[in-house]
VMD Tcl script that builds the backbone (N, CA, C; Angstrom):
set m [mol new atoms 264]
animate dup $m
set s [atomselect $m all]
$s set {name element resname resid chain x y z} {
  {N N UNK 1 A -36.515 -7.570 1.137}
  {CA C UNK 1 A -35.594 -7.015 2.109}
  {C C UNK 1 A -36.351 -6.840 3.421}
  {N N UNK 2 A -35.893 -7.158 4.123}
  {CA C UNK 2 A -36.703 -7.466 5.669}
  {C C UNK 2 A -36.144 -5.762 6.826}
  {N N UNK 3 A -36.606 -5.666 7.417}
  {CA C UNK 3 A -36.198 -4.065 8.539}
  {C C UNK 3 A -34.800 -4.161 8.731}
  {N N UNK 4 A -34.675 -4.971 8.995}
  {CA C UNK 4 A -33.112 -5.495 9.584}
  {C C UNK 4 A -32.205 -5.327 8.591}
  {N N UNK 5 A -32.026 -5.636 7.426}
  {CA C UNK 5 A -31.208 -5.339 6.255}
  {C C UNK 5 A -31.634 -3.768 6.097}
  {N N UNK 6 A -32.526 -3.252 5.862}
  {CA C UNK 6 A -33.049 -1.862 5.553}
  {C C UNK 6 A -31.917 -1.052 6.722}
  {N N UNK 7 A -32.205 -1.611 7.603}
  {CA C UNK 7 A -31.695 -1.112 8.560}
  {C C UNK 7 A -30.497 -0.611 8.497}
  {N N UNK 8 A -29.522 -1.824 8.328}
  {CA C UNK 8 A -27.807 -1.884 7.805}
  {C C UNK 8 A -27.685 -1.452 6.930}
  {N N UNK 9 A -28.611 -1.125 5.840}
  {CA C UNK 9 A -28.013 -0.423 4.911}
  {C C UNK 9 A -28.328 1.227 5.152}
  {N N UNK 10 A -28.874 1.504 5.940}
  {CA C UNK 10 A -28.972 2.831 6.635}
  {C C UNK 10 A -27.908 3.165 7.299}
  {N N UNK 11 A -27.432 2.102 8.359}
  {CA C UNK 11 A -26.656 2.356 9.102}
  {C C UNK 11 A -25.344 2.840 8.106}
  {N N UNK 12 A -24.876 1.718 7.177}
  {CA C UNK 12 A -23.410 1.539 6.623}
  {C C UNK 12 A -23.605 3.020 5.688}
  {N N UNK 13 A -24.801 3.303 5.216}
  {CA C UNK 13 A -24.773 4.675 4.618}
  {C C UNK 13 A -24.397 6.170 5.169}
  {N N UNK 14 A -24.910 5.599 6.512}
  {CA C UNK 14 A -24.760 6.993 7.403}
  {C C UNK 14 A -22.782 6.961 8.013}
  {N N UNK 15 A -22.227 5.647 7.917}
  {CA C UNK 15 A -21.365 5.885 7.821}
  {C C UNK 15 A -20.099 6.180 7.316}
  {N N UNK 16 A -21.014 5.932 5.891}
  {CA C UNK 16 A -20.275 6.304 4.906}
  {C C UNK 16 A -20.065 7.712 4.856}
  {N N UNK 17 A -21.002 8.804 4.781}
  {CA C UNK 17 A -21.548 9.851 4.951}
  {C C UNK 17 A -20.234 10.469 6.038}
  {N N UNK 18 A -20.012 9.498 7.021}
  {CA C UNK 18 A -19.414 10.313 7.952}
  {C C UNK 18 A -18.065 9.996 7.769}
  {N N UNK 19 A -17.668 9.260 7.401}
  {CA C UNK 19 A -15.701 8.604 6.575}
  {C C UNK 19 A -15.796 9.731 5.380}
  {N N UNK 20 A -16.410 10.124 4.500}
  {CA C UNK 20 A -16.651 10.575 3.578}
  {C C UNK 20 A -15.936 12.356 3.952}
  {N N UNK 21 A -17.383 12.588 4.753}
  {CA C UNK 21 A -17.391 14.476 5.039}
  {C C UNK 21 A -16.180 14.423 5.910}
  {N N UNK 22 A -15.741 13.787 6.699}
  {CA C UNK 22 A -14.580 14.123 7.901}
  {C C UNK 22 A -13.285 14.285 7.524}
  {N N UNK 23 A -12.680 14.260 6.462}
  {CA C UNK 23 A -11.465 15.224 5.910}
  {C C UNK 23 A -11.940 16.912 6.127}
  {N N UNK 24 A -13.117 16.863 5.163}
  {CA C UNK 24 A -12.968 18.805 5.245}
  {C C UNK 24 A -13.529 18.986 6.867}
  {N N UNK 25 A -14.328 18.229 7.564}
  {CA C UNK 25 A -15.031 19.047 8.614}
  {C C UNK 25 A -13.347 18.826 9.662}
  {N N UNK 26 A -12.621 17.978 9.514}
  {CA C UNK 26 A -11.235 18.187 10.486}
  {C C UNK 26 A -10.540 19.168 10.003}
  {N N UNK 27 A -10.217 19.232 9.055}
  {CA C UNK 27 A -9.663 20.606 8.169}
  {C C UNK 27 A -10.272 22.048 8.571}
  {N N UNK 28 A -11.605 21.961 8.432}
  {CA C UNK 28 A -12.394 23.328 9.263}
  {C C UNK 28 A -11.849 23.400 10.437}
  {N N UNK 29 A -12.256 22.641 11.030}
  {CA C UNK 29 A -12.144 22.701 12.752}
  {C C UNK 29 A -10.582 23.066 12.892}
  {N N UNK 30 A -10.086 22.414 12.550}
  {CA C UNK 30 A -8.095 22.833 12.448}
  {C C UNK 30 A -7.870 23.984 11.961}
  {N N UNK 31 A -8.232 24.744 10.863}
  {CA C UNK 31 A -8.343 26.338 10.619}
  {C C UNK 31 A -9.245 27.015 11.230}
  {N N UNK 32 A -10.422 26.962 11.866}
  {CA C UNK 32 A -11.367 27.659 12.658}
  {C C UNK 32 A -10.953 27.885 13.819}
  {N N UNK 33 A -9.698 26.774 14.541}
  {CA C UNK 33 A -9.127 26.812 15.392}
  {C C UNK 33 A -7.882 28.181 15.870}
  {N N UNK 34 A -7.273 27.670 14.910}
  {CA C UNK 34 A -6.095 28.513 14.382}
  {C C UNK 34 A -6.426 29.666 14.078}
  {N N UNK 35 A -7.119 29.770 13.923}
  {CA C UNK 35 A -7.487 31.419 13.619}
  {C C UNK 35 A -8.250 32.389 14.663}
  {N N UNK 36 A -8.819 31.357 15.427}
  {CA C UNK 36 A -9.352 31.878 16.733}
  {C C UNK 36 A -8.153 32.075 17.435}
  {N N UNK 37 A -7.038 31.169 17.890}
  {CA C UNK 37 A -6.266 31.568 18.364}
  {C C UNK 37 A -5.261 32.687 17.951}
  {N N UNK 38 A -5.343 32.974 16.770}
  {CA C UNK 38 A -4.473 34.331 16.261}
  {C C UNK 38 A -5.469 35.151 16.642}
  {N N UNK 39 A -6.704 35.226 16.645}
  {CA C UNK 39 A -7.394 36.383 16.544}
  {C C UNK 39 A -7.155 36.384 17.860}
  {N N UNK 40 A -7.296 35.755 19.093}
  {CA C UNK 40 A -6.836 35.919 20.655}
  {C C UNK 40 A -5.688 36.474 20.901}
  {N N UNK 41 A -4.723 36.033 20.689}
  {CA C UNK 41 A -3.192 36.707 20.693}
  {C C UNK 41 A -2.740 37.970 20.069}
  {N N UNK 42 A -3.846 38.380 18.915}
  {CA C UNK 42 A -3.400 39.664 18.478}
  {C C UNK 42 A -4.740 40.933 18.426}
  {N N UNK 43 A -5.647 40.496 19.280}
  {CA C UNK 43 A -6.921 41.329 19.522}
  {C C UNK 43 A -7.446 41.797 18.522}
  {N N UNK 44 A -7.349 40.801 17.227}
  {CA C UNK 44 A -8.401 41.281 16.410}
  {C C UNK 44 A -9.954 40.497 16.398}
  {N N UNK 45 A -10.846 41.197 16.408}
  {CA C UNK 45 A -12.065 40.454 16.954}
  {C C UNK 45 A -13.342 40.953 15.577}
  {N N UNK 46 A -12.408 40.711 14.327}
  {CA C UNK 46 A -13.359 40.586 12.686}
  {C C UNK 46 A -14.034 39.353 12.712}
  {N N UNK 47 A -15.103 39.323 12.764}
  {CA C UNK 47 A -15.963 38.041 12.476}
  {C C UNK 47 A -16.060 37.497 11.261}
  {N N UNK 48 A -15.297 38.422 10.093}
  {CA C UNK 48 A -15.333 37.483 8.843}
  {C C UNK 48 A -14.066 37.211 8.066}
  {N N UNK 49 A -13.241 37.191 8.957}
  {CA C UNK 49 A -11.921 36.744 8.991}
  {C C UNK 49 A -11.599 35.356 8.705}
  {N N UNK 50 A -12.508 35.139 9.980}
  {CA C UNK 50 A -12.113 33.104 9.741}
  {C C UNK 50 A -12.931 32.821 8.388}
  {N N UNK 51 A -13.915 33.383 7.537}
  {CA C UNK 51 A -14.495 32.522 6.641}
  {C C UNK 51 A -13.481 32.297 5.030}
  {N N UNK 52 A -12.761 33.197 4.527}
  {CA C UNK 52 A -12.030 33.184 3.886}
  {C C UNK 52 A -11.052 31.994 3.517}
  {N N UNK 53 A -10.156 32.342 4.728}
  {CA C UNK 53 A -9.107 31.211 5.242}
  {C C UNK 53 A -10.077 29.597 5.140}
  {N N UNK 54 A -10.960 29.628 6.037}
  {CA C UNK 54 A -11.560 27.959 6.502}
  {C C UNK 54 A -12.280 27.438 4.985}
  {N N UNK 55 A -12.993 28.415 3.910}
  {CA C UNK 55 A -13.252 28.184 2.785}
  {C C UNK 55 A -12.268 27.557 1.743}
  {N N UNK 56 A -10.931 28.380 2.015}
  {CA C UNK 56 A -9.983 27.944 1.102}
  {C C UNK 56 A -9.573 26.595 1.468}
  {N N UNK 57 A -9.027 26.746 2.891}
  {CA C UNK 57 A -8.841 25.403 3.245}
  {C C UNK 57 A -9.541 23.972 3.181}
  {N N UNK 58 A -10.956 24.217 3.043}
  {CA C UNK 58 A -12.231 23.271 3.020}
  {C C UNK 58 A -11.790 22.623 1.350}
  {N N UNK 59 A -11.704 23.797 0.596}
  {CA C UNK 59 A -11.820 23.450 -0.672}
  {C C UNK 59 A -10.684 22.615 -0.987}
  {N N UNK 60 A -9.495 23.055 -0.866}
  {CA C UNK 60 A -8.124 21.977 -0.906}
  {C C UNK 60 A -8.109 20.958 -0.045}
  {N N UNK 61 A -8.818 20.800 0.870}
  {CA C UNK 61 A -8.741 19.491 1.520}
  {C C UNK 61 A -9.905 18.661 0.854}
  {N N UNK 62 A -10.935 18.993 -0.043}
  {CA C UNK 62 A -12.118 17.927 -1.041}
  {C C UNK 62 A -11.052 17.566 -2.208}
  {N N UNK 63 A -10.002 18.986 -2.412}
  {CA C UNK 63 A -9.818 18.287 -3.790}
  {C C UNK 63 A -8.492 17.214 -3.680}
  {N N UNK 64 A -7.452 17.183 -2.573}
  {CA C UNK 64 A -7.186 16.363 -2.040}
  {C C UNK 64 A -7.696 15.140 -1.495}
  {N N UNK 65 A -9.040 14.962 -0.842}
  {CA C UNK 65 A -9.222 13.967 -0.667}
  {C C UNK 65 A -10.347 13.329 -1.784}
  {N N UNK 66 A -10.151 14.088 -2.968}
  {CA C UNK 66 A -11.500 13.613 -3.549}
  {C C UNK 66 A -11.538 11.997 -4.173}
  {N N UNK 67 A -9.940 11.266 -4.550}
  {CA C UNK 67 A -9.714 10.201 -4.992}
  {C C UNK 67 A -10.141 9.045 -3.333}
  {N N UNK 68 A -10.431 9.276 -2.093}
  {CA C UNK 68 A -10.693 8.744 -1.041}
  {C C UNK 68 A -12.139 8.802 -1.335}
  {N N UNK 69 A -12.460 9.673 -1.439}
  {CA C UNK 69 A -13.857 9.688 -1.461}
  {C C UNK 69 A -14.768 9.220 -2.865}
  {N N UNK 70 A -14.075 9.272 -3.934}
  {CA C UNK 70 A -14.759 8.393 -4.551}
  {C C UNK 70 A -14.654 6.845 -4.802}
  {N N UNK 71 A -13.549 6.396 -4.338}
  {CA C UNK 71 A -12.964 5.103 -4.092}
  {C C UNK 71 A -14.008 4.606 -2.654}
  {N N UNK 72 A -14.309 5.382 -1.885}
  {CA C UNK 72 A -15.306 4.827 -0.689}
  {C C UNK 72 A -17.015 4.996 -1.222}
  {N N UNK 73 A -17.141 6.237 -1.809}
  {CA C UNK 73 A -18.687 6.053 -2.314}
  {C C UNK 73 A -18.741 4.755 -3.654}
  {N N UNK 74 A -17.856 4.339 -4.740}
  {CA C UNK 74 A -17.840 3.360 -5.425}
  {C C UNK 74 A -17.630 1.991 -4.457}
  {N N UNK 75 A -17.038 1.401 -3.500}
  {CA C UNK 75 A -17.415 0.700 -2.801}
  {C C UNK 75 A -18.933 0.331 -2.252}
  {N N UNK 76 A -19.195 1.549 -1.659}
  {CA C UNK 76 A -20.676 1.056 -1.298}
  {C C UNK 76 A -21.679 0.921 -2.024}
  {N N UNK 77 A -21.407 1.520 -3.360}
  {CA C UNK 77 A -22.097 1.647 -4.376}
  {C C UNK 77 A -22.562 0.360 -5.004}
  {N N UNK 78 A -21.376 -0.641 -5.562}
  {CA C UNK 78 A -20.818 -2.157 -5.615}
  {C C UNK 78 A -21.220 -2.826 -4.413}
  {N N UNK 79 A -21.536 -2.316 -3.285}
  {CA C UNK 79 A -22.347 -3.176 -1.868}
  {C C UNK 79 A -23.498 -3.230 -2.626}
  {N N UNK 80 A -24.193 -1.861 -2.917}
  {CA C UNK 80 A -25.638 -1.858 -2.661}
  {C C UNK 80 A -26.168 -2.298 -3.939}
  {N N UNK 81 A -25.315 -2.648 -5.592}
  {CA C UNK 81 A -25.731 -2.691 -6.441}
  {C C UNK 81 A -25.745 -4.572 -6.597}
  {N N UNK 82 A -24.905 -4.944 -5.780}
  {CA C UNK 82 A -24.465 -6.568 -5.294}
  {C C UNK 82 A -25.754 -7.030 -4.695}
  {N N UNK 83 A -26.252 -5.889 -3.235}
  {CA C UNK 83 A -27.527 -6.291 -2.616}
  {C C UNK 83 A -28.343 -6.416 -3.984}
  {N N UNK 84 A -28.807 -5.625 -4.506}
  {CA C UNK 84 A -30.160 -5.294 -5.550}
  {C C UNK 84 A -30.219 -6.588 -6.638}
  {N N UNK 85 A -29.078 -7.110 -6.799}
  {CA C UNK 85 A -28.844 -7.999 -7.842}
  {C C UNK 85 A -29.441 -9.324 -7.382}
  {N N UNK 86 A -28.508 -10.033 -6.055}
  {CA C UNK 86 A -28.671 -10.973 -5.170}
  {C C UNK 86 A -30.176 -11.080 -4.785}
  {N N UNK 87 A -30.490 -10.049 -4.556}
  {CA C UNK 87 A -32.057 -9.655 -3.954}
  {C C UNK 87 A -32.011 -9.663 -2.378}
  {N N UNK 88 A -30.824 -9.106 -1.706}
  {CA C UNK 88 A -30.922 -9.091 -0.117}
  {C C UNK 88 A -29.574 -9.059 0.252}
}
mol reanalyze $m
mol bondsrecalc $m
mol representation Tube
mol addrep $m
């Protein structure tokens, strides 16, 4: 395997990594949101307010997307087990 392949397979990993995590981290950000803005509009200023809510939500959005996400990590998986076989 030469830098250049090493390379791509770094790259396609790291983007896997990021197709992968970006259901729950949009899901956070969309309840971390929302809750900042209630906490603005109704002057409550509890700092452990949002963790509750954004936890629950984190968690139902993995177990929702968990058939995406293993259907994309078994893809690359079948890339990289194709590379190892082929030899490159």
């Amino acid at each position: 395997m030469t830098g250049a392949e090493a390379l791509d397979v770094a790259r396609e990993g790291i983007w896997v990594l990021i197709i992968v995590s970006a259901p729950m981290m949009i899901v956070g950000l969309v309840v971390g949101v929302v809750i900042a803005l209630f906490q603005a509009l109704t002057q409550i200023q509890e700092m452990t307010l949002v963790f509750v809510p954004k936890i629950l939500a984190i968690f139902v959005a993995l177990l929702v997307s968990l058939p995406f996400i293993g259907a994309t990590m078994n893809g690359y998986m079948l890339k990289l087990a194709d590379m190892i076989v082929t030899g490159g």
